[in-house]
N, C-alpha and C positions, 0 to 999 in steps of 0.2 A: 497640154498635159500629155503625158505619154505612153502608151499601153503596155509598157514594160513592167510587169509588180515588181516593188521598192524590196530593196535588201533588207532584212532586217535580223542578218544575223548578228548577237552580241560578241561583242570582243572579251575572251576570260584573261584578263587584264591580272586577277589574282592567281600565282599560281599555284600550284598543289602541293610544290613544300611549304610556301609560306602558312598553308591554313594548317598544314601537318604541324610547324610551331606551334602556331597558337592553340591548337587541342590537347597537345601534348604538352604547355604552359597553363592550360585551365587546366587538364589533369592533376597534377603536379601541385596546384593551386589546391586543388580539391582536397586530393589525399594529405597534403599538408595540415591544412584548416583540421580532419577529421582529426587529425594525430593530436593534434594541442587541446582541440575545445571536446573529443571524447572524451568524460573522465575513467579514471582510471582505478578497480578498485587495491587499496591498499591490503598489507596484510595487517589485520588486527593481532595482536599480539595478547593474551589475556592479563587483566590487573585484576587484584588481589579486592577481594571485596566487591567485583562486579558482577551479574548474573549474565550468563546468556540466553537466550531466548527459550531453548531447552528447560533451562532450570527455571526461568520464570514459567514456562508451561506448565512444568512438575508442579511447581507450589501454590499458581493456581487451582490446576486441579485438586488439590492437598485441600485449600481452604473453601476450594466448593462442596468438596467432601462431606469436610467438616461444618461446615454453614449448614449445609441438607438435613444432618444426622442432627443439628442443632435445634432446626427448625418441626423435624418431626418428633420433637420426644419431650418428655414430662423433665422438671428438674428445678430444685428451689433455689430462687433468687434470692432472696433474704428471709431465713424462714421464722425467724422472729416476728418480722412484719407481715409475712403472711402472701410475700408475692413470690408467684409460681412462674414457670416457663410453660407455655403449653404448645403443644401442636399446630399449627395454625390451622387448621380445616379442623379442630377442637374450638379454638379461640373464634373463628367463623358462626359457628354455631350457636357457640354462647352470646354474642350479640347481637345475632339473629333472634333468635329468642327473648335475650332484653328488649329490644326496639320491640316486638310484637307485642309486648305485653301494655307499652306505650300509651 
């Protein structure tokens, strides 16, 4: 054996342009790929009888409105037969009261 320590420096066998290709071939790769499978958004154009989300909010709110004032107030349903609309924290009560009497 010989008291000499073994060489062991590596040979860069690859050189610095080559890997500059290939990063610059994944780049390229990359940015590509992004451009196609990003979607992209359109312009919507408005059609006639659609709402947009604005106006569904407006008529929401419109029919909450109207439900609430619905739900809080007296008003006859058929008044020949004798059924009424009532409150419901009124309607609450009333059959609270029925059941207790049970």
């Amino acid at each position: 054996m010989s008291d000499t320590p073994a060489n062991f420096s590596f040979p860069h066998r690859t050189p610095v342009f080559t890997a500059l290709i290939v990063i610059a071939c994944f780049a390229s790769f990359a940015w590509l790929a992004k451009k196609i499978y990003t979607p992209h958004a359109a312009a919507v154009q408005q059609v006639e009888g659609v709402r947009t989300p604005a106006d569904r909010k407006t008529l929401l709110a419109e029919h909450r409105t109207k439900e609430h004032a619905e739900a809080a107030s007296y008003a006859w349903i058929d008044q020949k037969a004798g059924v009424v609309r009532l409150p419901i924290d009124r309607a609450i009560e009333l059959t609270v009261r029925d059941h207790a009497k049970k």
